[in-house]
N, CA, C and O atoms as CSV, one atom per row, in Angstrom:
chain,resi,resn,atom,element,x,y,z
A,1,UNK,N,N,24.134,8.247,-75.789
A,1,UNK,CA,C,24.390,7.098,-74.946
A,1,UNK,C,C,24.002,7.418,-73.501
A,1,UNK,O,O,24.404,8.466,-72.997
A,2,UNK,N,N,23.177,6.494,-72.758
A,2,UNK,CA,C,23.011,6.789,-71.294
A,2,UNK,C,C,23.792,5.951,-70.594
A,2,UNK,O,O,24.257,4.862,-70.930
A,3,UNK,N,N,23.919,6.683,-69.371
A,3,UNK,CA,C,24.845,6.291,-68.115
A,3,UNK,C,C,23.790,4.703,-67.538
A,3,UNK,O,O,22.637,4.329,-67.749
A,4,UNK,N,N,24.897,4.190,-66.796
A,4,UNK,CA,C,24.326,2.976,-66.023
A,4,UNK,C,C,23.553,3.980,-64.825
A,4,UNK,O,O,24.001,5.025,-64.354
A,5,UNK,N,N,22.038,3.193,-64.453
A,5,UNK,CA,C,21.706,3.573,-63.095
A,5,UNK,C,C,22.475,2.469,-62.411
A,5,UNK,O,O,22.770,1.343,-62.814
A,6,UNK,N,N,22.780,3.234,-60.997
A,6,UNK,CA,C,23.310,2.222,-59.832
A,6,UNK,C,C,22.145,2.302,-58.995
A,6,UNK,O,O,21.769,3.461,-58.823
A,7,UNK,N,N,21.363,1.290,-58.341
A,7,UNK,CA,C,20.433,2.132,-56.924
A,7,UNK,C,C,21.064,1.272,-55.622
A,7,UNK,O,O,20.910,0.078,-55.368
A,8,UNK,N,N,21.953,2.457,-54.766
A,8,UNK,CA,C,22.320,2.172,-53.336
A,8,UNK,C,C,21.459,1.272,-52.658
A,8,UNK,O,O,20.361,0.933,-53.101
A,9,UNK,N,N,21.875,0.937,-51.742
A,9,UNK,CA,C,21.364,-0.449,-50.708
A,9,UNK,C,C,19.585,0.904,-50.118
A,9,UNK,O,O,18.371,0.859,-50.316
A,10,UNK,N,N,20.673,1.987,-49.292
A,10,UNK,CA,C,19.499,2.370,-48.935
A,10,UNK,C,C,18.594,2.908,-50.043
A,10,UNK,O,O,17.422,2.986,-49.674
A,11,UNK,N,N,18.820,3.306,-51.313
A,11,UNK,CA,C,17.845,4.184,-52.205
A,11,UNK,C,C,16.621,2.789,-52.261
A,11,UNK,O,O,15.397,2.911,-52.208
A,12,UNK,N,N,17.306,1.675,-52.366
A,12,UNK,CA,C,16.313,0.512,-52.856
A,12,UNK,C,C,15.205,0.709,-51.542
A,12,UNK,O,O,13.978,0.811,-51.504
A,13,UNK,N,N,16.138,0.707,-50.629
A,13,UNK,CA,C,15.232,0.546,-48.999
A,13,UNK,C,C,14.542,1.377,-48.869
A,13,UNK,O,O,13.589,1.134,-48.129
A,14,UNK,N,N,14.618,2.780,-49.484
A,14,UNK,CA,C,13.840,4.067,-49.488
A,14,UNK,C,C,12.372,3.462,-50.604
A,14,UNK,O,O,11.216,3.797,-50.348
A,15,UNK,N,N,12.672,2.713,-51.598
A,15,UNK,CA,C,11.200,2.710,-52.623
A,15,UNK,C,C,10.690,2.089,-52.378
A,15,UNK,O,O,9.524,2.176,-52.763
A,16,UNK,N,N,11.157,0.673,-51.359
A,16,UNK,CA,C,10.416,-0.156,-50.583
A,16,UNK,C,C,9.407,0.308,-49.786
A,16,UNK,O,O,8.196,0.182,-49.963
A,17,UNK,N,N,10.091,0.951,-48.738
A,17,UNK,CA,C,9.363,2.184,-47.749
A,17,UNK,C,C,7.840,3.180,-48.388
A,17,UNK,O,O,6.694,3.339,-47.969
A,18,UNK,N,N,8.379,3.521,-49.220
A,18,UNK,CA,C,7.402,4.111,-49.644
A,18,UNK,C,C,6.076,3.458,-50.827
A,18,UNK,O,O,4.909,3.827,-50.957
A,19,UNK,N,N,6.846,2.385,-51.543
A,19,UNK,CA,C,5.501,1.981,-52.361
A,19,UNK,C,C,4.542,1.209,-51.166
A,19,UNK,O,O,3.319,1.321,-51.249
A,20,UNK,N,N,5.212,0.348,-49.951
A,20,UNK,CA,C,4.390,-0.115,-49.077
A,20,UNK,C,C,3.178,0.898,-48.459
A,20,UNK,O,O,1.950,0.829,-48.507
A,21,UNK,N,N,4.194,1.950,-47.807
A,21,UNK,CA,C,3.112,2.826,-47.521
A,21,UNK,C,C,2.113,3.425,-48.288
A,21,UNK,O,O,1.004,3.395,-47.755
A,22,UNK,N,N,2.205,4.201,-49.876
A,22,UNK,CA,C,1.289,4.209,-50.539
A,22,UNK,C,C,0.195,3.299,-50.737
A,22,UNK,O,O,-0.993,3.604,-50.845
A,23,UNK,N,N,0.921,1.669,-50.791
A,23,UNK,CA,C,0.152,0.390,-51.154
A,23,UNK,C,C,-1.420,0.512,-49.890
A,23,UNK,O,O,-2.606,0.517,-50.222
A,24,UNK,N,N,-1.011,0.571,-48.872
A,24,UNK,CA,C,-1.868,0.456,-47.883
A,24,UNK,C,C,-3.312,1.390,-48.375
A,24,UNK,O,O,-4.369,1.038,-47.850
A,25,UNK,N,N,-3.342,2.240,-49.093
A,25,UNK,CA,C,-4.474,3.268,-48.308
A,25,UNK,C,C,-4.648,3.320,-50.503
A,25,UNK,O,O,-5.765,3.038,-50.937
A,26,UNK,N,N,-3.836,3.573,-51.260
A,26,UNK,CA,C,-3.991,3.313,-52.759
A,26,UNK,C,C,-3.293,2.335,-53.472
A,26,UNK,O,O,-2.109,2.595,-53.686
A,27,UNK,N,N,-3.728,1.279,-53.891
A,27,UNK,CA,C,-2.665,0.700,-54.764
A,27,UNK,C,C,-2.176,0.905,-55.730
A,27,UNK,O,O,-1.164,0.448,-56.261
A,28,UNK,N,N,-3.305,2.040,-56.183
A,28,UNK,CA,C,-3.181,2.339,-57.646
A,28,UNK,C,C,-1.614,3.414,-57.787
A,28,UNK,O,O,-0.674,3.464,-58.580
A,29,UNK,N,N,-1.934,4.008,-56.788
A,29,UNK,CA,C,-0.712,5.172,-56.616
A,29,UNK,C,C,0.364,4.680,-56.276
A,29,UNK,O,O,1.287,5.403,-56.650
A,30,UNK,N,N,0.783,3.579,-55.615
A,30,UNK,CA,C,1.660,2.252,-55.621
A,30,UNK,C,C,1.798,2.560,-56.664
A,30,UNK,O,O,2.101,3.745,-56.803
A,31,UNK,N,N,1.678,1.803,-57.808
A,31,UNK,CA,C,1.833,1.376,-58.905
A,31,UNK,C,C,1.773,2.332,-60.107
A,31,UNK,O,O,2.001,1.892,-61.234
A,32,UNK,N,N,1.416,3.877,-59.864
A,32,UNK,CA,C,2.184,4.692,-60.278
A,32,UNK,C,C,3.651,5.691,-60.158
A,32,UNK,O,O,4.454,6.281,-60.881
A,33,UNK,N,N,3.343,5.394,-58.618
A,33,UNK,CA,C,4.484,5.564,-58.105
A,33,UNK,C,C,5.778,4.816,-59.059
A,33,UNK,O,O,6.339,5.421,-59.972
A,34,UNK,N,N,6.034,3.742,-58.751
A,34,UNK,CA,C,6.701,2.696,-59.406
A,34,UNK,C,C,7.298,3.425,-60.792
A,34,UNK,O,O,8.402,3.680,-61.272
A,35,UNK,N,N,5.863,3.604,-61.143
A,35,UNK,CA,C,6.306,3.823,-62.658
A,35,UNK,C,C,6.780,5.012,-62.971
A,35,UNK,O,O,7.254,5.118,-64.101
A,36,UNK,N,N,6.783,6.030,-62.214
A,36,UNK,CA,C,7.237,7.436,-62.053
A,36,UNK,C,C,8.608,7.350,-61.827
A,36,UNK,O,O,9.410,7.814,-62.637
A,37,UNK,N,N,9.001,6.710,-60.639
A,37,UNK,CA,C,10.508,6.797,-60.068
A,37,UNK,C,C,11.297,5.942,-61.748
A,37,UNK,O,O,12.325,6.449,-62.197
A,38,UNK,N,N,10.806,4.969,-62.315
A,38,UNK,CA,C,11.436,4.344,-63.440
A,38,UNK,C,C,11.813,5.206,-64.124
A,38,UNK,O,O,13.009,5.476,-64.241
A,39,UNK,N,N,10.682,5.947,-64.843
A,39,UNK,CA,C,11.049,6.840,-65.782
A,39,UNK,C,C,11.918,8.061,-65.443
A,39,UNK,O,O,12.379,8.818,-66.298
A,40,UNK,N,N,12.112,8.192,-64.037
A,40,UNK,CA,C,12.632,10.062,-63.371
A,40,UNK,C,C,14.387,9.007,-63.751
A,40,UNK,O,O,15.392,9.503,-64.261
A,41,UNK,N,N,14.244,7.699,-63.351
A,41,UNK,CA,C,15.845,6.957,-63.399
A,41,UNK,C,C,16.001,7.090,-64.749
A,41,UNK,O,O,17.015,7.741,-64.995
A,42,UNK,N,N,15.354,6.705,-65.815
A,42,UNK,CA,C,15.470,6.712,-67.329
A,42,UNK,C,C,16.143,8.201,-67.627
A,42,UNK,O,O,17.330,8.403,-67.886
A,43,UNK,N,N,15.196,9.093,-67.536
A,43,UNK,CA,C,15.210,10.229,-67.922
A,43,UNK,C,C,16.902,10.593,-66.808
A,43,UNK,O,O,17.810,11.045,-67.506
A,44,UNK,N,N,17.149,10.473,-65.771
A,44,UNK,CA,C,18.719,10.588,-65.175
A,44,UNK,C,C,19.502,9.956,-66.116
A,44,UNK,O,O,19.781,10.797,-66.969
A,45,UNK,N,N,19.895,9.105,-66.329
A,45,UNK,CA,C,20.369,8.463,-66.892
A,45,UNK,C,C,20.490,9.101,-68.371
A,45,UNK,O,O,21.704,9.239,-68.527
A,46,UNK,N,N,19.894,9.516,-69.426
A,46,UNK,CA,C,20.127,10.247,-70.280
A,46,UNK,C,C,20.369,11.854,-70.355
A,46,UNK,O,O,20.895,12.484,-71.272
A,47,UNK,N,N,19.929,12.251,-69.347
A,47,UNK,CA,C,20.416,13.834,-68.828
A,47,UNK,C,C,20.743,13.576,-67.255
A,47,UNK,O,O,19.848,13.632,-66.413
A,48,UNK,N,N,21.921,13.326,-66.968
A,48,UNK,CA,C,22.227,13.241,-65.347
A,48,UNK,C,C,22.874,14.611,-64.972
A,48,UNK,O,O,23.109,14.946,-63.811
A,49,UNK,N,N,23.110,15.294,-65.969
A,49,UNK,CA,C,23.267,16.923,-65.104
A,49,UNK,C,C,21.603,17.648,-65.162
A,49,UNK,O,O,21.635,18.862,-65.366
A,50,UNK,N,N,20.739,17.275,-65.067
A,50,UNK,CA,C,19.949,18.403,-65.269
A,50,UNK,C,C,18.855,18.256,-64.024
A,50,UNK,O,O,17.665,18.569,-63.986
A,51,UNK,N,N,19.818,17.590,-62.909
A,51,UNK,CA,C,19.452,17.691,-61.047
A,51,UNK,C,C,20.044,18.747,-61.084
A,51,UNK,O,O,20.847,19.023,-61.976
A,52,UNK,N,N,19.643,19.782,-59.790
A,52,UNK,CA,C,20.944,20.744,-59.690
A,52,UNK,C,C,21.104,20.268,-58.496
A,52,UNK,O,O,20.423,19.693,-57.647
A,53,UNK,N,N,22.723,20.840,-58.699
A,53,UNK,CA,C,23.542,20.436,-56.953
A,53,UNK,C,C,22.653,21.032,-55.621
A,53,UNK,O,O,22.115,22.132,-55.487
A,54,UNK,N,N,22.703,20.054,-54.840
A,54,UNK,CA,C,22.035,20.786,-53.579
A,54,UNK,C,C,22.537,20.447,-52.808
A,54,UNK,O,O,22.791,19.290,-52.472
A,55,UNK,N,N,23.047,22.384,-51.899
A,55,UNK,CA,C,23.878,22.572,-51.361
A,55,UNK,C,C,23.650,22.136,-49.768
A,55,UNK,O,O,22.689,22.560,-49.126
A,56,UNK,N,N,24.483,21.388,-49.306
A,56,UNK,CA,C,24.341,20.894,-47.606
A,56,UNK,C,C,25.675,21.446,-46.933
A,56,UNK,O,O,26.720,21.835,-47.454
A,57,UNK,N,N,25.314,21.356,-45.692
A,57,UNK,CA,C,26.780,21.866,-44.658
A,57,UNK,C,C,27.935,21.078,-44.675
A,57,UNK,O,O,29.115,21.411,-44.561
A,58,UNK,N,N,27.157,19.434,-44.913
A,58,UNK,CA,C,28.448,18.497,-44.442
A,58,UNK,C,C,29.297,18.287,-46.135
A,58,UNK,O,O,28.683,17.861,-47.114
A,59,UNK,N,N,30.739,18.677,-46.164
A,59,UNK,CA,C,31.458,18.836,-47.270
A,59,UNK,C,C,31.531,17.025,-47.972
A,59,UNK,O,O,31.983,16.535,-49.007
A,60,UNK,N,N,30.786,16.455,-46.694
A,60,UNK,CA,C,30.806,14.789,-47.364
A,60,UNK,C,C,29.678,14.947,-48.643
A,60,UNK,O,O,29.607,14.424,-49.755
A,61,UNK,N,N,29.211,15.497,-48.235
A,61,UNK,CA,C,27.875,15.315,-49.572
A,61,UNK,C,C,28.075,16.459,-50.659
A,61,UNK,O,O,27.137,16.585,-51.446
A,62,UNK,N,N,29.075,17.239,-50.802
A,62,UNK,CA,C,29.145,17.728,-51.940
A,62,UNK,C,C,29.303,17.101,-53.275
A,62,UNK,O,O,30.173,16.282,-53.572
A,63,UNK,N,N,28.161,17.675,-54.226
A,63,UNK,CA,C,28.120,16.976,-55.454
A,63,UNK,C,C,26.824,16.342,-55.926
A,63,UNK,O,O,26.329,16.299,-57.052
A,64,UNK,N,N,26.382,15.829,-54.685
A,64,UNK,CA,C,24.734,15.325,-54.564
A,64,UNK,C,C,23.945,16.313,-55.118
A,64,UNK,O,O,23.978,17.520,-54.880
A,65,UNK,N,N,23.091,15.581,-56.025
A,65,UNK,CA,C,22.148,16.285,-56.877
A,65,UNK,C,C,20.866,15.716,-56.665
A,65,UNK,O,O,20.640,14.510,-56.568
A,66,UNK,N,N,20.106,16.556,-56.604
A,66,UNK,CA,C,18.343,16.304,-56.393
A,66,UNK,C,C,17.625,16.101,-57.926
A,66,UNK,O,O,18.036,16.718,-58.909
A,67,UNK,N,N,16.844,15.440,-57.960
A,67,UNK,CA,C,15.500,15.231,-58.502
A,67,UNK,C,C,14.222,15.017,-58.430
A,67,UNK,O,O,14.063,13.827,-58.154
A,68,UNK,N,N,13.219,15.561,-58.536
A,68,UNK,CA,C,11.688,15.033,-58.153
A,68,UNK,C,C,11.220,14.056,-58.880
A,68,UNK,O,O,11.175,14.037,-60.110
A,69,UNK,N,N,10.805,13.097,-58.030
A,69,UNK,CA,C,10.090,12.209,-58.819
A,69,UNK,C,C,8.788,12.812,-59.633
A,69,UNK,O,O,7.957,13.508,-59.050
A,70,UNK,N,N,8.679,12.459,-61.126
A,70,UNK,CA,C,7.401,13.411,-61.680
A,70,UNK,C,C,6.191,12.891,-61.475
A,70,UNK,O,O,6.035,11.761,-61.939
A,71,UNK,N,N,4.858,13.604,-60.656
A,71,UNK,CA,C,4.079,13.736,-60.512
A,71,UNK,C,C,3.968,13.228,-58.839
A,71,UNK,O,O,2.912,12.991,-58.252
A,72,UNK,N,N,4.933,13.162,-58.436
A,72,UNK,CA,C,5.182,12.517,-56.919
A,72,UNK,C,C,6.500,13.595,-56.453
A,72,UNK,O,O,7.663,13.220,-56.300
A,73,UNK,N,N,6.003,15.005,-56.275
A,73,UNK,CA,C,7.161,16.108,-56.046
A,73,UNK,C,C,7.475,15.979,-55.014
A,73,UNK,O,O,8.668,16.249,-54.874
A,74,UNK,N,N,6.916,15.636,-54.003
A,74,UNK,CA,C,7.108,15.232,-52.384
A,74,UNK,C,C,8.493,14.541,-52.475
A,74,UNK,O,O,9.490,14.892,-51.842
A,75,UNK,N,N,8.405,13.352,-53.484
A,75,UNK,CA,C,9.689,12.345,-53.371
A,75,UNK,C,C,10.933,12.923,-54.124
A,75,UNK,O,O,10.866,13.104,-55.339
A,76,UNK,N,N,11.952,13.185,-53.488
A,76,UNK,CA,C,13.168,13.345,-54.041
A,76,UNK,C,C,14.083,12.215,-54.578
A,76,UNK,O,O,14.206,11.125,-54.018
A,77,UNK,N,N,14.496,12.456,-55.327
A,77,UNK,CA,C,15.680,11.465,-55.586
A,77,UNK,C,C,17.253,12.225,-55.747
A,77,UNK,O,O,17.489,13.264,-56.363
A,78,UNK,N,N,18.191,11.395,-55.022
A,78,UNK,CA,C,19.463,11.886,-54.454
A,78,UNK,C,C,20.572,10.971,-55.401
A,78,UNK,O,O,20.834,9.776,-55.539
A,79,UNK,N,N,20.916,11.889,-55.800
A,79,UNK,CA,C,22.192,11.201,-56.761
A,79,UNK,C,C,23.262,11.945,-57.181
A,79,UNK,O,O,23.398,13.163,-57.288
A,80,UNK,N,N,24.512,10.399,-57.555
A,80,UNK,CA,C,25.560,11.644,-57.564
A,80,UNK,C,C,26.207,10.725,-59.263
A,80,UNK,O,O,26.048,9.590,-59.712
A,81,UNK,N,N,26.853,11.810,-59.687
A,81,UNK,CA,C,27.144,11.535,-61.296
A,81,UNK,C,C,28.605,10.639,-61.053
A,81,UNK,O,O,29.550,11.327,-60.668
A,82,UNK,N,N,28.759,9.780,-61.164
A,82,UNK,CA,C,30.609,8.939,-61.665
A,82,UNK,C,C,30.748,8.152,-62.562
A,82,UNK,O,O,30.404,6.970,-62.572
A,83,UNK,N,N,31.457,8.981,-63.687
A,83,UNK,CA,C,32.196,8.235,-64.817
A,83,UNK,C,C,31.134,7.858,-65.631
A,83,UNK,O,O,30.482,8.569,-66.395
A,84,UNK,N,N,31.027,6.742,-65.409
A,84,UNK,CA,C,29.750,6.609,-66.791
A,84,UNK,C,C,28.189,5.872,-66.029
A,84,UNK,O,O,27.524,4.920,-66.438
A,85,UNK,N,N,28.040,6.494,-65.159
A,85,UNK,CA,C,26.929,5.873,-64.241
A,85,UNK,C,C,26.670,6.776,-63.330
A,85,UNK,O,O,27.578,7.369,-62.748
A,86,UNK,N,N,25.335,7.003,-63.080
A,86,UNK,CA,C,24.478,7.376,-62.171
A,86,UNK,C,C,24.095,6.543,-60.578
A,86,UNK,O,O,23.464,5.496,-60.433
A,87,UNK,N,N,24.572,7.212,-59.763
A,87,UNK,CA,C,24.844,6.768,-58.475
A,87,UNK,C,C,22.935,7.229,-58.049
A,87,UNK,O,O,22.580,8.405,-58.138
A,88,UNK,N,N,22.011,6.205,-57.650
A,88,UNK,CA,C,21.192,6.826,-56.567
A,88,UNK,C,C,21.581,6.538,-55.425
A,88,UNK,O,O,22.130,5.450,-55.246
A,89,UNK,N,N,21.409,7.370,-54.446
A,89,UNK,CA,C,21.867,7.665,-53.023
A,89,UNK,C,C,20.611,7.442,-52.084
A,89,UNK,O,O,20.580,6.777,-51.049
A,90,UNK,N,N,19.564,8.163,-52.692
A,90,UNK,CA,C,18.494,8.323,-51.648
A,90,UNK,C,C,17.145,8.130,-52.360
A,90,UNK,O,O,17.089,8.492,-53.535
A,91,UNK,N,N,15.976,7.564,-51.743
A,91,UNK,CA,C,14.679,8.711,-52.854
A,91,UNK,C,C,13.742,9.105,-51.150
A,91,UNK,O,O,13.341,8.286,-50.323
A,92,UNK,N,N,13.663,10.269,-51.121
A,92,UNK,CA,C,13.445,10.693,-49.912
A,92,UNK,C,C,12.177,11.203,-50.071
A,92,UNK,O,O,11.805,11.423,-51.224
A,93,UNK,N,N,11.209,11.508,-48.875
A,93,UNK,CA,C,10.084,12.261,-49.527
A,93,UNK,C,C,10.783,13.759,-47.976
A,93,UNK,O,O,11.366,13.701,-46.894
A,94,UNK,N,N,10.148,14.953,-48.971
A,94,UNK,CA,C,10.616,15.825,-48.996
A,94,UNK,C,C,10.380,16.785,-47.417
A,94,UNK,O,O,11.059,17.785,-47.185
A,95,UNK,N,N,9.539,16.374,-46.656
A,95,UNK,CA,C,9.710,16.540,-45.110
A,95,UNK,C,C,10.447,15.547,-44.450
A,95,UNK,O,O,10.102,15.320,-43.291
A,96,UNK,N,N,11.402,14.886,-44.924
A,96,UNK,CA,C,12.317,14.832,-43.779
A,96,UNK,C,C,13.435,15.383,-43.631
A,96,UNK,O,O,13.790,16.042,-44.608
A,97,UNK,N,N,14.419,15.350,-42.407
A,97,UNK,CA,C,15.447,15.966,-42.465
A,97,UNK,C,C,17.038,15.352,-43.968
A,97,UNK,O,O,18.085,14.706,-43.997
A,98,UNK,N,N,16.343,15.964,-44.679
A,98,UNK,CA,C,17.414,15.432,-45.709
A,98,UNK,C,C,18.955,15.323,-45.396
A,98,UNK,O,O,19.705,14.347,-45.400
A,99,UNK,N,N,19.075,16.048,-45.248
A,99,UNK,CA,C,21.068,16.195,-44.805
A,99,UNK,C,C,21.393,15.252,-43.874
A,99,UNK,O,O,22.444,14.621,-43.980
A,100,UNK,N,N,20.244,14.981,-42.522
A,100,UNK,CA,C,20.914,13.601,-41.801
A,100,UNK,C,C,20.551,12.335,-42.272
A,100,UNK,O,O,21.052,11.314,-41.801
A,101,UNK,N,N,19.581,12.323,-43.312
A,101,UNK,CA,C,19.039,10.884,-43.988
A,101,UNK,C,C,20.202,10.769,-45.050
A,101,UNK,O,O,20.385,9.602,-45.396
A,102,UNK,N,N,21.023,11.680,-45.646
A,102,UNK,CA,C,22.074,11.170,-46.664
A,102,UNK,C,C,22.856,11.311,-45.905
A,102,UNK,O,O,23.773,11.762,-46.592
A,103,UNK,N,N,23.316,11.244,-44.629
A,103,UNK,CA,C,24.366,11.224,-43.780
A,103,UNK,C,C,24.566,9.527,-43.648
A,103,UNK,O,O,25.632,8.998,-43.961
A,104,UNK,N,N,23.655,8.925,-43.254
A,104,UNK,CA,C,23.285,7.704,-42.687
A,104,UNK,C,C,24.406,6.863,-43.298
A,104,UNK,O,O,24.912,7.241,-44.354
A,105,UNK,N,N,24.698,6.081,-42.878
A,105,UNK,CA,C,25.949,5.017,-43.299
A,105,UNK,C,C,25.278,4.352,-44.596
A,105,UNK,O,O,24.114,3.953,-44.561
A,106,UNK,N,N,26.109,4.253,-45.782
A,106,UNK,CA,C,25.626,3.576,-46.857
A,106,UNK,C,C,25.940,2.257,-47.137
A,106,UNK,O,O,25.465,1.707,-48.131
């Protein structure tokens, strides 16, 4: 049985962000993109422990677990496991300051 995905206000605002920007310069990668982050949620959703925890300073974010989007390793995806559902938090690409981008008010 798989968990519900949830995707946070900002995780949505994060794939926005980024399929636009891909869109501009490839569409095609747009639109694999897309289909990458689906399946990395699918595949959470039936194995949601197999992010490992990644460890930050602020004790607010303990528990948050990483994933790469597959074939798009740059993009992270930030999630946290409750009850019978998969929380996304973030999908970040991987030069920015992560710890103050999951700080950000949700």
């Amino acid at each position: 049985m798989s968990a519900r995905v949830v995707r946070e206000r900002l995780a949505e605002l994060d794939l926005t962000e980024h399929v636009t920007y891909l869109a501009r310069d490839r569409p095609s990668a747009a639109l694999r993109f897309i289909d990458a982050v689906e399946r990395a949620f699918e595949r959470l959703a039936a194995m949601p422990e197999i992010g490992p925890v990644h460890q930050f300073r602020n004790p607010r974010l303990r528990g948050i677990r990483m994933w790469p989007v597959p074939d798009f390793r740059n993009y992270l995806i930030f999630y946290r496991i409750a009850a019978d559902e998969i929380q996304i938090l973030r999908v970040l690409h991987a030069a920015r300051d992560l710890e103050s981008a999951l700080e950000e008010e949700r």
